[in-house]
FILOVO-731105 format. One record per atom (N, C-alpha, C): residue in three letters; atom name; x, y, z. Coordinates in steps of 0.001 Angstrom, whole numbers. Layout:
ATOM   r  a       X       Y       Z
ATOM ALA CA       X       Y       Z
...
//
This chain:
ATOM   r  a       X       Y       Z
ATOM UNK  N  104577  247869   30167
ATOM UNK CA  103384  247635   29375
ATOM UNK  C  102198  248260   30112
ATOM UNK  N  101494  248968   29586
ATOM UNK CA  100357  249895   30021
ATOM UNK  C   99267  248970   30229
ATOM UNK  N   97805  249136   30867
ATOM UNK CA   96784  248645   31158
ATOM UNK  C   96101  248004   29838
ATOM UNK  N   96293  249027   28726
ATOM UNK CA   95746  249283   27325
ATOM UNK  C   95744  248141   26843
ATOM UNK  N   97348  247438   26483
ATOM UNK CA   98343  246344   25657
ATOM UNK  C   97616  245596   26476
ATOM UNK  N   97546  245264   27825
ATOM UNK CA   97364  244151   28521
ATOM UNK  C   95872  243818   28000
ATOM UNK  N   95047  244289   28172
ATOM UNK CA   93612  244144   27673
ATOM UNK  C   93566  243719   26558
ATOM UNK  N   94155  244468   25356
ATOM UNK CA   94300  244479   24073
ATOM UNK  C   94433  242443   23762
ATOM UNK  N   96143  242083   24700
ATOM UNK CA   96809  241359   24488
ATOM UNK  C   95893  239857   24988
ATOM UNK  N   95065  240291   26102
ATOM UNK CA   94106  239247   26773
ATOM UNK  C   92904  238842   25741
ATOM UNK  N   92440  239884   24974
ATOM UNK CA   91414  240335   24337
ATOM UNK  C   92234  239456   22527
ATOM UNK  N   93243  239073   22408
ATOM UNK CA   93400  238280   21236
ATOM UNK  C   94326  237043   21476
ATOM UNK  N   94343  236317   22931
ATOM UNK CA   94221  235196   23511
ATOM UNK  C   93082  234971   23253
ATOM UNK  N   91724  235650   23979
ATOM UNK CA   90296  235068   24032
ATOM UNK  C   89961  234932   22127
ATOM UNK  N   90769  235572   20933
ATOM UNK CA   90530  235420   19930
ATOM UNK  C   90801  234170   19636
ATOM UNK  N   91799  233595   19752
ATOM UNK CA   93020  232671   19790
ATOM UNK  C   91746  231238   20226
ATOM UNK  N   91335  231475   21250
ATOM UNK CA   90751  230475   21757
ATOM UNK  C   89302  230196   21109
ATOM UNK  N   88578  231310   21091
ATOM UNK CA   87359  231031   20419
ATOM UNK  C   87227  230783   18682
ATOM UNK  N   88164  231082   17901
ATOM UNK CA   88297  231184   16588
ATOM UNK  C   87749  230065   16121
ATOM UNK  N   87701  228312   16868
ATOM UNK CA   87156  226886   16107
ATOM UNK  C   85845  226576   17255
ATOM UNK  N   85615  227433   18014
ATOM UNK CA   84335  227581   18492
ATOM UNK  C   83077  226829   17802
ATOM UNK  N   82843  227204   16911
ATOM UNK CA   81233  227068   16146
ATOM UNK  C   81572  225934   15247
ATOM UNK  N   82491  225182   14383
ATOM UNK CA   82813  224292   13783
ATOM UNK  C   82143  222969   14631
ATOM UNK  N   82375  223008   16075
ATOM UNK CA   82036  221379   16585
ATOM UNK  C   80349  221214   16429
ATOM UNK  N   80200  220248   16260
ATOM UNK CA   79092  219607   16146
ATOM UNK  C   78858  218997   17490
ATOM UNK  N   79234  218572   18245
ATOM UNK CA   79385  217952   19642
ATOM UNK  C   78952  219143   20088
ATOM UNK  N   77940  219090   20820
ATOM UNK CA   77047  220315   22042
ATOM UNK  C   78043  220564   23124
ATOM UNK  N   78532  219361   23961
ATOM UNK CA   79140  219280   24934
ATOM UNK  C   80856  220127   24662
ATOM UNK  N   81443  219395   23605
ATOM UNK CA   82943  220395   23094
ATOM UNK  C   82288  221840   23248
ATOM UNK  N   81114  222270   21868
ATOM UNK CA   81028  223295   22176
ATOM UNK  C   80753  224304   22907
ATOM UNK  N   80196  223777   24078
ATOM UNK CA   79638  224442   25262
ATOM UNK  C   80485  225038   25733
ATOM UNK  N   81859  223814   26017
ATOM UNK CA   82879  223569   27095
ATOM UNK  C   83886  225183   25993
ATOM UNK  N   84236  224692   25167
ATOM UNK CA   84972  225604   24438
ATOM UNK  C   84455  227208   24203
ATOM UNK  N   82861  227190   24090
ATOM UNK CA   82112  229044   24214
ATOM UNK  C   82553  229701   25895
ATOM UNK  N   82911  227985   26650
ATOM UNK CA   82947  228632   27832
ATOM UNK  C   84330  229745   28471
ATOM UNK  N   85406  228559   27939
ATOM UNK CA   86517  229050   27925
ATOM UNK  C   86690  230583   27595
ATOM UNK  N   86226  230873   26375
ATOM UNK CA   86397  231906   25393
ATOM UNK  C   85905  233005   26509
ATOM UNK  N   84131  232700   26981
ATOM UNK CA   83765  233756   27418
ATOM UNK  C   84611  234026   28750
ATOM UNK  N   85022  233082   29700
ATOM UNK CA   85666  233559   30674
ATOM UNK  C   86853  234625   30234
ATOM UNK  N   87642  233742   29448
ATOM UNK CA   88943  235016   28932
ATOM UNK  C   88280  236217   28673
ATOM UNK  N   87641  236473   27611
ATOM UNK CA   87071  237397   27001
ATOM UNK  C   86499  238521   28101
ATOM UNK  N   85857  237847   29068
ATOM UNK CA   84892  238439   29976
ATOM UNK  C   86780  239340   30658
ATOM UNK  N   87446  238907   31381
ATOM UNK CA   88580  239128   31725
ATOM UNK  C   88741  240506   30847
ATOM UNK  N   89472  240451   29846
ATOM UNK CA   89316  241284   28374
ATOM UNK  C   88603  242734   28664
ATOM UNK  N   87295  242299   29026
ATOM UNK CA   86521  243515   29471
ATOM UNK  C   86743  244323   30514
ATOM UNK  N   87148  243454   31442
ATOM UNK CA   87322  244168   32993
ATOM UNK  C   88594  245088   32789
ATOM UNK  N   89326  244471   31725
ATOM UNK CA   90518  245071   31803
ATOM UNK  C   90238  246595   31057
ATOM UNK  N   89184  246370   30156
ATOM UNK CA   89547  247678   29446
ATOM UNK  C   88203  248690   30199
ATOM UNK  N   88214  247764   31409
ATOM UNK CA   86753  249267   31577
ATOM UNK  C   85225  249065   31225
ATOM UNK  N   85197  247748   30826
ATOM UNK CA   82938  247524   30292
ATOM UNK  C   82937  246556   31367
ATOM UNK  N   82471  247373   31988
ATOM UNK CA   81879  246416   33121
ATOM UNK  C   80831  245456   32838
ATOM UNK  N   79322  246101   32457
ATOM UNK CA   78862  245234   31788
ATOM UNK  C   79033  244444   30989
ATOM UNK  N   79887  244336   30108
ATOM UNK CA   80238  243428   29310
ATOM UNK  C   81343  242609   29532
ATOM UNK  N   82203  242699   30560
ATOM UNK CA   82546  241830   31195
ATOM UNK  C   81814  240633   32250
ATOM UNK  N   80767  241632   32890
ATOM UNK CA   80164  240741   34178
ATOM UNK  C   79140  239700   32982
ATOM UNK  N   78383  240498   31817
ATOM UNK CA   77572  239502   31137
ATOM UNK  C   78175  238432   29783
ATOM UNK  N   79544  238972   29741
ATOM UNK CA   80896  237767   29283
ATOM UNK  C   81037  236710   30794
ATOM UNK  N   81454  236845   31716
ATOM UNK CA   81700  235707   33002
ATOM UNK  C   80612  235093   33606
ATOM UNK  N   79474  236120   33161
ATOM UNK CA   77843  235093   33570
ATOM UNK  C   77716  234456   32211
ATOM UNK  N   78152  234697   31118
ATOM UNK CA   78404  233595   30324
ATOM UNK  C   78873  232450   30214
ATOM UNK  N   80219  232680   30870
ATOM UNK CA   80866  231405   31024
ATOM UNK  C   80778  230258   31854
ATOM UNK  N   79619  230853   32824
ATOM UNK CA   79212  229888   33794
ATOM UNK  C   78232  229362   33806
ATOM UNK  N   77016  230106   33030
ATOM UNK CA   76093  229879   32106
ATOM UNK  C   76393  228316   31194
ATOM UNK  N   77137  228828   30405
ATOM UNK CA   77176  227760   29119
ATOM UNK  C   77668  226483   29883
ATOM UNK  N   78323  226338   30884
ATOM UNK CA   78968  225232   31605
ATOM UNK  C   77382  224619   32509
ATOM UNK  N   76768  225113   32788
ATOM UNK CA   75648  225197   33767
ATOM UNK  C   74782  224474   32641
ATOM UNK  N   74148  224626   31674
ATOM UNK CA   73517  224167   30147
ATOM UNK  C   74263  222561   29988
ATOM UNK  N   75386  222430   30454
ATOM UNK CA   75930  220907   30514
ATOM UNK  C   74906  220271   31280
ATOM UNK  N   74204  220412   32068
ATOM UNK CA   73717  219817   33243
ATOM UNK  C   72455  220057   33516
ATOM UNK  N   71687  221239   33281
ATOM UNK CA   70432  221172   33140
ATOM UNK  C   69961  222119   32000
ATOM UNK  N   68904  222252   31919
ATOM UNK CA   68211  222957   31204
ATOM UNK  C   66877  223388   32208
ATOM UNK  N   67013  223679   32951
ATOM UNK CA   65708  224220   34015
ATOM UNK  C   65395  225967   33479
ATOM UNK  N   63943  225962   33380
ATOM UNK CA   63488  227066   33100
ATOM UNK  C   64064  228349   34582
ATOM UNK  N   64346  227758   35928
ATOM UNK CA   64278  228329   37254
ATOM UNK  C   65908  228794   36769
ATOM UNK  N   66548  227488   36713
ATOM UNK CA   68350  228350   36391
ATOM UNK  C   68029  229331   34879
ATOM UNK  N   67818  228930   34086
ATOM UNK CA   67444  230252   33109
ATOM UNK  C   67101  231500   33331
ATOM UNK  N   65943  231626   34359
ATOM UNK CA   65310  232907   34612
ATOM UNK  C   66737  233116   35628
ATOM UNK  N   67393  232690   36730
ATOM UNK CA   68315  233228   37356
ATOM UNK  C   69185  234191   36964
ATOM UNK  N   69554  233060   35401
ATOM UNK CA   70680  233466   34748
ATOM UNK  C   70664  234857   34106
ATOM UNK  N   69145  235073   33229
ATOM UNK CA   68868  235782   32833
ATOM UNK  C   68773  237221   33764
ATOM UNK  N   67833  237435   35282
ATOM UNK CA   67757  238309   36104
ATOM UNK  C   69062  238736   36643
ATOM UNK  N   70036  237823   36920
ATOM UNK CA   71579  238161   37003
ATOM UNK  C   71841  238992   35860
ATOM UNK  N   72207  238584   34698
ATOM UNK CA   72399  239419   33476
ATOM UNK  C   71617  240784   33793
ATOM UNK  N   70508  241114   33898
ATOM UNK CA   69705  242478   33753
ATOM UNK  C   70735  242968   35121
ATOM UNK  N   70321  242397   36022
ATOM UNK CA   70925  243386   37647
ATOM UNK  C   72138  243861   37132
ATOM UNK  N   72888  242906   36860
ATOM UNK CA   74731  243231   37290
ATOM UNK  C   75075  244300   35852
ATOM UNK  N   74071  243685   34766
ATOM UNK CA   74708  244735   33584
ATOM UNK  C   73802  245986   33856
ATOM UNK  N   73070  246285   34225
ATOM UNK CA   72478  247306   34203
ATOM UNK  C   72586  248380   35264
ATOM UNK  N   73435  247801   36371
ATOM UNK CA   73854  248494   37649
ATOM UNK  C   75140  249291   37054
ATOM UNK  N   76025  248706   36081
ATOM UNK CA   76597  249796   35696
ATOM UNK  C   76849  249874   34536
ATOM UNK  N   75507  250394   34192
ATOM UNK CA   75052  250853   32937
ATOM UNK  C   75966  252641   32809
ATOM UNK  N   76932  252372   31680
ATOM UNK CA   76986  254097   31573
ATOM UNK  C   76552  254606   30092
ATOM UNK  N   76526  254068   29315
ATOM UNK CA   75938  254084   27459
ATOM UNK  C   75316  253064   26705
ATOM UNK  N   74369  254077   26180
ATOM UNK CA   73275  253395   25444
ATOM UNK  C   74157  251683   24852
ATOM UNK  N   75163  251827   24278
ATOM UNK CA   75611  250854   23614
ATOM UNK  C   76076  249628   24537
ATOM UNK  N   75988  249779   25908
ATOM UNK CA   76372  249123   26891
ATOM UNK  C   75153  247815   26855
ATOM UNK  N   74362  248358   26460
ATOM UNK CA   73514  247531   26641
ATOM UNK  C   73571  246563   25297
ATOM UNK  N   73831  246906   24561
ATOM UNK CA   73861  245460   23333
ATOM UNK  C   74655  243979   24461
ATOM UNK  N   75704  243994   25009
ATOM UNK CA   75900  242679   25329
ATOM UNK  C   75339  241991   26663
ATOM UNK  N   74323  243315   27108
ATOM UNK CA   73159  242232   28052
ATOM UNK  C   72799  241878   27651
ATOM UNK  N   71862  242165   26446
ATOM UNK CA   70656  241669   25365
ATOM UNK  C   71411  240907   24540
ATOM UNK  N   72376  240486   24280
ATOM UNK CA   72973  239281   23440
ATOM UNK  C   73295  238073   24597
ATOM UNK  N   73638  238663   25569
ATOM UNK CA   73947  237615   26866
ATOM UNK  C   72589  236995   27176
ATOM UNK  N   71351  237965   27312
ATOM UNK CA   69842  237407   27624
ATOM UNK  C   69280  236622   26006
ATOM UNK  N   69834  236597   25006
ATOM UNK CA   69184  236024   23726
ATOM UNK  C   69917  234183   24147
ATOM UNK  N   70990  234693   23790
ATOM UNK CA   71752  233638   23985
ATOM UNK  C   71526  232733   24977
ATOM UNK  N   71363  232665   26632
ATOM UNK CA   70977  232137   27591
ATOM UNK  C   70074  231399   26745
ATOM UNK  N   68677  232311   26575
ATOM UNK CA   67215  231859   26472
ATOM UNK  C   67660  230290   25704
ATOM UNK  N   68819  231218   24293
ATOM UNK CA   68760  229837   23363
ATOM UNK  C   69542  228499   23680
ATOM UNK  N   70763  228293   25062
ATOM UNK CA   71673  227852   25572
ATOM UNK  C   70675  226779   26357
ATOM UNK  N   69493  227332   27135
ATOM UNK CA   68693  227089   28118
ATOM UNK  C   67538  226182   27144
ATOM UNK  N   66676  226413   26098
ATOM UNK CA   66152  226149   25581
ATOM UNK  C   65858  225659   24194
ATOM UNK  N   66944  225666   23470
ATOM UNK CA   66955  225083   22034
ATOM UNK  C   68131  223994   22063
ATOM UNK  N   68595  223495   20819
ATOM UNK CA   69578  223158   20798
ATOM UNK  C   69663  222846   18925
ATOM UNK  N   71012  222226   18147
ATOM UNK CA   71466  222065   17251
ATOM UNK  C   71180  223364   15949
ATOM UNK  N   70739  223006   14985
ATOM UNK CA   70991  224582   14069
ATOM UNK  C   69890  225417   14581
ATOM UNK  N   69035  225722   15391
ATOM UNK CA   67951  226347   15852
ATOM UNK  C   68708  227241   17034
ATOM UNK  N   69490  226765   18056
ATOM UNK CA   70110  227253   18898
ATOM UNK  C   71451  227487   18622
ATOM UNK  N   72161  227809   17418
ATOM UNK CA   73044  228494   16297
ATOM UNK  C   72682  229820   15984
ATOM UNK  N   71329  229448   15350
ATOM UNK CA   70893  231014   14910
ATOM UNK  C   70507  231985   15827
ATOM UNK  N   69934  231304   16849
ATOM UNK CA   69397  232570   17666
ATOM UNK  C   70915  232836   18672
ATOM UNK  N   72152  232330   18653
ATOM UNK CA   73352  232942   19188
ATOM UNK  C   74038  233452   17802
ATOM UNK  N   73376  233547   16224
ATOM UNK CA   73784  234293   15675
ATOM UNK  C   73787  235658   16023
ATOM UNK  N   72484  235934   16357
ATOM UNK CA   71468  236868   16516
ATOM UNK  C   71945  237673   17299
ATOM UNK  N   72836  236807   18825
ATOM UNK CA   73498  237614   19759
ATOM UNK  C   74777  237848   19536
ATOM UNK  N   75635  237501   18867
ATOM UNK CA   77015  238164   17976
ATOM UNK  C   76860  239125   17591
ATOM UNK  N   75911  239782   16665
ATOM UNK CA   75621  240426   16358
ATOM UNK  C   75622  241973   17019
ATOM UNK  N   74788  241723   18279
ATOM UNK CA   74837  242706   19623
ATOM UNK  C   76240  243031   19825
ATOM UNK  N   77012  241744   20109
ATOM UNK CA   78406  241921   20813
ATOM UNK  C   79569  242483   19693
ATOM UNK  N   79444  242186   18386
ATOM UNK CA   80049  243060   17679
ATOM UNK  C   79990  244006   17498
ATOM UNK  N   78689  244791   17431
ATOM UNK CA   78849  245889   17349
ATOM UNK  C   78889  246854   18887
ATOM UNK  N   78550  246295   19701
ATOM UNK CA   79246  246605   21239
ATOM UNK  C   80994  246695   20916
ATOM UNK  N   81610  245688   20416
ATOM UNK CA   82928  245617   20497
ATOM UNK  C   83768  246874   19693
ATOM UNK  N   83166  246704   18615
ATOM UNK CA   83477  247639   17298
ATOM UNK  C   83574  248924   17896
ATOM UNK  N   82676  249529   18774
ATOM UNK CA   81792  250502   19634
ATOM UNK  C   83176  250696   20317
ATOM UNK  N   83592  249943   21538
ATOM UNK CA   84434  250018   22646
ATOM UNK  C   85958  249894   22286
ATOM UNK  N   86293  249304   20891
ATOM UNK CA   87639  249724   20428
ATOM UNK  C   88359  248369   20609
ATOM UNK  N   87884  247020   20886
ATOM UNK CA   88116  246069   21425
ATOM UNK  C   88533  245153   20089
ATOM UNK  N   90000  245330   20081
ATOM UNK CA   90532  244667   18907
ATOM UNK  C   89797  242823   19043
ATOM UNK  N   90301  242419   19674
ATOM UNK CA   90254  240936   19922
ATOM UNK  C   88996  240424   19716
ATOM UNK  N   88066  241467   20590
ATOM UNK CA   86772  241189   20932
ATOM UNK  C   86072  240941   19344
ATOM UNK  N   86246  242739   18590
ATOM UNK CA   85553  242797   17345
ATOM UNK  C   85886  241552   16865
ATOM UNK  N   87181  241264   16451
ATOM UNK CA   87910  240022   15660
ATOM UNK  C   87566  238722   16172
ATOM UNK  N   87344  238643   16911
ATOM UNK CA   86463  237118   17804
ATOM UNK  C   84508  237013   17041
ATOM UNK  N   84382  238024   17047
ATOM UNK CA   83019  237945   17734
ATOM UNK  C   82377  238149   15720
ATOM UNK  N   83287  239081   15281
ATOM UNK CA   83521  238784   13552
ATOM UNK  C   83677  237973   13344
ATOM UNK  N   84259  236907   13899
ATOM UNK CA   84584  235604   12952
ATOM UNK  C   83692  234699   13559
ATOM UNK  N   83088  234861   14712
ATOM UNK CA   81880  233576   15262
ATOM UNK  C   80795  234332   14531
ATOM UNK  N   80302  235495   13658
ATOM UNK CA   79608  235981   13117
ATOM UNK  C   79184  235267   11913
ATOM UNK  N   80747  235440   11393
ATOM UNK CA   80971  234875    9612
ATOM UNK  C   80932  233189    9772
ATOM UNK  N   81746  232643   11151
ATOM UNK CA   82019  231239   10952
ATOM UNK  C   80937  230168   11662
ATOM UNK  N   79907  231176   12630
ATOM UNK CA   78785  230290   13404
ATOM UNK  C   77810  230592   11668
ATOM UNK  N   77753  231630   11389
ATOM UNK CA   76944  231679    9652
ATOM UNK  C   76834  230921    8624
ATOM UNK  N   78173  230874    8596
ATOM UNK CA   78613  229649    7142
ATOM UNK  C   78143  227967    7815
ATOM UNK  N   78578  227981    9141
ATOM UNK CA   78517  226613    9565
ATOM UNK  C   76504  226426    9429
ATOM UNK  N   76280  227268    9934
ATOM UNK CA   74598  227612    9949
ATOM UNK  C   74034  227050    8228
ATOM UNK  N   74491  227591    7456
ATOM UNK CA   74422  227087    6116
ATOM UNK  C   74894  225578    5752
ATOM UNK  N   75866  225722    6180
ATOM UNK CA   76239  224180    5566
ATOM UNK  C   75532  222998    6422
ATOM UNK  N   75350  223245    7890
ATOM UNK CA   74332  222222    8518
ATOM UNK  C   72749  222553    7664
ATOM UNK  N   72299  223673    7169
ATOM UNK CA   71019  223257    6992
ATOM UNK  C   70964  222731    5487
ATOM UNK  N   72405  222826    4867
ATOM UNK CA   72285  222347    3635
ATOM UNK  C   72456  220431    3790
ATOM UNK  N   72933  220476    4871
ATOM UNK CA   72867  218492    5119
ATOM UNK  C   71651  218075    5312
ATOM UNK  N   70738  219142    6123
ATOM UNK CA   69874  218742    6525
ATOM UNK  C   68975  218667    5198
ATOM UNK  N   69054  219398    4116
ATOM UNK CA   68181  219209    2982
ATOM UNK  C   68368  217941    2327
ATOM UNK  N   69450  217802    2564
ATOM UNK CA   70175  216032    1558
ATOM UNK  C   69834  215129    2750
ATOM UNK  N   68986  215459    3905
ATOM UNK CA   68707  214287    4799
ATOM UNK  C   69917  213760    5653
ATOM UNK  N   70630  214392    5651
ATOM UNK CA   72125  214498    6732
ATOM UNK  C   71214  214621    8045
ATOM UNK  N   71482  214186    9216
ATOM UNK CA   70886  215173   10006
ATOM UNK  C   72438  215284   10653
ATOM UNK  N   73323  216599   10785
ATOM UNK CA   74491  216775   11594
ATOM UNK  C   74420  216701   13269
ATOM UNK  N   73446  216483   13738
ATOM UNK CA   73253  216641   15451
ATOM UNK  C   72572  215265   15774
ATOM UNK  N   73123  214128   14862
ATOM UNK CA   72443  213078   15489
ATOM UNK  C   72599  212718   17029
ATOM UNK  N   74160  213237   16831
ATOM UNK CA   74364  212332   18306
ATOM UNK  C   73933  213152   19364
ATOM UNK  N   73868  214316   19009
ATOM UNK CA   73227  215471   20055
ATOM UNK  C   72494  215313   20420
ATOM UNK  N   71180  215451   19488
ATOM UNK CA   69765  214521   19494
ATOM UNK  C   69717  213598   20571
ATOM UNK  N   70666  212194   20225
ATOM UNK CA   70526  211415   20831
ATOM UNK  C   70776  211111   22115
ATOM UNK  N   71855  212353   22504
ATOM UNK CA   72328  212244   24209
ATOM UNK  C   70869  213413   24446
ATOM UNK  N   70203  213646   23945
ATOM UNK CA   69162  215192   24753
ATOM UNK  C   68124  213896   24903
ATOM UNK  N   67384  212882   24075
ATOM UNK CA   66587  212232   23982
ATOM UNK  C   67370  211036   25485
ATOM UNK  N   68424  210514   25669
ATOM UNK CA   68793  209638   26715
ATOM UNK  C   68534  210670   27683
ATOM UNK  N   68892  211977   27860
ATOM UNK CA   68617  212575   29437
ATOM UNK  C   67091  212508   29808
ATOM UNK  N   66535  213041   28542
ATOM UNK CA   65305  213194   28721
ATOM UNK  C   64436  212115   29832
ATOM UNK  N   64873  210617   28980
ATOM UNK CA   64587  209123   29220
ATOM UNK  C   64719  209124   30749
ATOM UNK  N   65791  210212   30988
ATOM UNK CA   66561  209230   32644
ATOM UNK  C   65769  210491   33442
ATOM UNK  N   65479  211350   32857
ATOM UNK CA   64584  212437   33483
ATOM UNK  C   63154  212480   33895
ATOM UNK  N   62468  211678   32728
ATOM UNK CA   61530  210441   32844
ATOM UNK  C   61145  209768   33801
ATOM UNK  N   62190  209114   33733
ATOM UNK CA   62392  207438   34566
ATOM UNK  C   62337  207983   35854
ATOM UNK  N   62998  209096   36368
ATOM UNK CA   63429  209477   37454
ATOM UNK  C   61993  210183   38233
ATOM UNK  N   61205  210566   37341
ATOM UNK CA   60172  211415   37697
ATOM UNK  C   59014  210273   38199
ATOM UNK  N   59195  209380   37160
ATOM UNK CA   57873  207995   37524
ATOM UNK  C   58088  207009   38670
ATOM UNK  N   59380  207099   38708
ATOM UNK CA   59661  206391   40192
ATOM UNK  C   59709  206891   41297
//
């Protein structure tokens, strides 16, 4: 089996895994589960040769696990200046650069939003990475990153259609961001 298959074959595992990605409503599943994906995925890359888009797939995955635990503007900017250095050091085509700039959208929104607000703006960065993928020949990748396109979209719709009938779908999300907050609070006044 050639280098090619192996990439190919890694590259629709990481499909395999990310495909129920965007469905959870739970922040924490989904974090834990974008994380998985991007590590494989990031793998995926190395194998076929995008460096950048491997190193800003595995600063993903450590990223989104890192967003479990804080939300600090200081780890953000890290995350983000990592992303520019490492993807841009081996920068070889213009198109190389779509999955820094989806890796730096995404952070911002990982770091700073959360429930259908921090959906759309990692719509925004699919977007980049598909057509990066499409670009690089990356069966798995395109087919992953197509279907968190179509399926983070539709889900995007149907949460803001609850939210019109007064659903709110991220209560409990809400409600664990509002308890950290509290203990973040508490922690600061004492």
């Amino acid at each position: 089996m050639n280098l090619e298959w192996l990439a190919q074959g890694v590259g629709i595992i990481a499909f395999i895994i990310g495909i129920t990605t965007f469905i959870n409503r739970d922040e924490r599943r989904f974090k834990k589960q974008l994380s998985c994906y991007s590590a494989v995925i990031a793998c995926h890359f190395v194998l076929m040769g995008a460096w950048p888009a491997g190193m800003s797939a595995g600063l993903n995955a450590l990223r989104t696990l890192i967003t479990l635990r804080t939300r600090s503007l200081w780890v953000m900017a890290a995350f983000i200046a990592l992303t520019l250095t490492l993807g841009l050091a081996k920068l070889q085509h213009p198109m190389e650069l779509l999955p820094i700039v989806g890796t730096t959208v995404s952070t911002w929104a990982l770091f700073r939003w959360h429930g259908l607000g921090m959906r759309c703006i990692i719509w925004c960065s699919t977007v980049c990475w598909v057509a990066h993928n499409f670009w690089l020949g990356s069966i798995g990748g395109t087919l992953i990153e197509a279907s968190f396109l179509v399926m983070n979209g539709l889900n995007i719709i149907r949460f803001r259609r609850m939210q019109r009938r007064g659903i709110d779908p991220f209560r409990v999300e809400r409600a664990v961001i509002e308890q950290a907050s509290a203990r973040a609070d508490g922690g600061r006044a004492g």
